[in-house]
C-alpha positions as CSV (number, residue, x, y, z in Angstrom):
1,X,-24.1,-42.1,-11.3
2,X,-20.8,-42.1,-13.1
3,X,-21.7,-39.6,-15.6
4,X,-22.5,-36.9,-12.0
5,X,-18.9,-37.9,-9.8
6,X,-17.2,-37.3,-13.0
7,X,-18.8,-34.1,-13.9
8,X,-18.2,-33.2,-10.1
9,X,-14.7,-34.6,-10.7
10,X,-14.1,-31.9,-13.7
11,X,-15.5,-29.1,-11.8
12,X,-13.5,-29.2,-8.6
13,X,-10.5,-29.6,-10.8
14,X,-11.1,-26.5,-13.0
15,X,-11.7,-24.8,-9.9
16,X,-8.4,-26.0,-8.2
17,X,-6.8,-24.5,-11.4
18,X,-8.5,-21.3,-11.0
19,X,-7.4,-21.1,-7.1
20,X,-3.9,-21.7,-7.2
21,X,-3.3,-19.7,-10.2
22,X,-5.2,-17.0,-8.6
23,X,-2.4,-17.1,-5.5
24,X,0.4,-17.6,-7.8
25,X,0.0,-14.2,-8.9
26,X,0.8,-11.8,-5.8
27,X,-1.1,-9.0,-6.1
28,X,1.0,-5.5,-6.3
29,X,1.2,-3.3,-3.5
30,X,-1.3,-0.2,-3.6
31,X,-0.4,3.1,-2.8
32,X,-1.7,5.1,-0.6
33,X,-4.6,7.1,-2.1
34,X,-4.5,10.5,0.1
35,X,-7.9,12.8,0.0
36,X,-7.4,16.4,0.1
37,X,-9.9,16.5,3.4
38,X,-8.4,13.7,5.2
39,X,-5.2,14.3,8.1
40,X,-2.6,11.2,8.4
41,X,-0.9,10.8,11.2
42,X,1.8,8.7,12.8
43,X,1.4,8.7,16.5
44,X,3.8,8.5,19.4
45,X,3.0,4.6,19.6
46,X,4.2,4.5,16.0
47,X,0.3,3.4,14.6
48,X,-0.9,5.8,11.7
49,X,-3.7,7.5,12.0
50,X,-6.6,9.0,9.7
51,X,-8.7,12.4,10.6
52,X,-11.1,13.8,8.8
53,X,-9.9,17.6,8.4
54,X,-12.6,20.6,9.5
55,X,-12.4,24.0,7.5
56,X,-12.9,26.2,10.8
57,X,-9.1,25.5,12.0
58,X,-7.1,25.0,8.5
59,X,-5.7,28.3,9.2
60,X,-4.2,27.1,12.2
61,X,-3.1,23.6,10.7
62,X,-1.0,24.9,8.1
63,X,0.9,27.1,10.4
64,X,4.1,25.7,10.9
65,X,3.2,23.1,8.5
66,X,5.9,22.1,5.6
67,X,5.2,20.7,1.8
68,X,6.3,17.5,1.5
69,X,9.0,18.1,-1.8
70,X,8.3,15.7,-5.0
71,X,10.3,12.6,-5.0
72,X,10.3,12.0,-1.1
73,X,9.7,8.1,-0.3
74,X,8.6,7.4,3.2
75,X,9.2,3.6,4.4
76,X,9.2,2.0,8.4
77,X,12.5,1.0,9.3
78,X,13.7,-2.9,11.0
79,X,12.9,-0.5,14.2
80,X,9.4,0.3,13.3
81,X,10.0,4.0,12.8
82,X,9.2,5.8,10.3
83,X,11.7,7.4,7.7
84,X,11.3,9.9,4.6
85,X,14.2,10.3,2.0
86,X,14.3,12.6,-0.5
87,X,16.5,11.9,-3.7
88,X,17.1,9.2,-5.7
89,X,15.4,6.0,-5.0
90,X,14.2,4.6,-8.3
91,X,16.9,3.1,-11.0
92,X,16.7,4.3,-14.4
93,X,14.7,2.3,-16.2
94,X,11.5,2.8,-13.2
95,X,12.7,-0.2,-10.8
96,X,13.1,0.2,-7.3
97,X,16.1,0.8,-6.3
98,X,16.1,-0.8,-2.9
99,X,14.1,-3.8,-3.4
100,X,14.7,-7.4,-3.5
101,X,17.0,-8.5,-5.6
């Protein structure tokens, strides 16, 4: 009987290890992986949005419709809307330049 609990013992121990090391690590934000026919959009409530794009009316989408320039970062404000800034934003050696410190 002693030879089980302890075996028992050592197994919910290695697994307690294996947990809290697990949420230790934070895992690193994703970015956003954007499909080529897929339409984002950030409504008038201020929730984002996902369409899936039609080829009959691309014609009419991309009237009007501006490139996004390299180097633009787009972040929600304390406000909840939703800003893009071109220029600058990382440090030189690749940090963020805006985050925690």
């Amino acid at each position: 009987m002693t030879r089980i609990s302890t075996k028992t013992f050592l197994i919910a121990a290695a697994l307690g290890v294996l947990t809290s090391s697990a949420f230790a690590q934070a895992a690193a934000p994703t970015p956003w992986e954007l499909k080529s026919d897929m339409g984002y959009a950030y409504g008038k409530d201020g929730k984002t949005l996902a369409y899936k794009l039609g080829t009959s009316n691309a014609g009419t989408l991309l009237k009007g419709a501006k490139k996004v320039p390299k180097g633009t970062l787009f972040f929600v404000g304390e406000n909840g809307q939703l800003y893009m800034r071109t220029g600058p934003y990382l440090e030189d050696d690749g940090k963020f330049k805006f985050g925690a410190n």
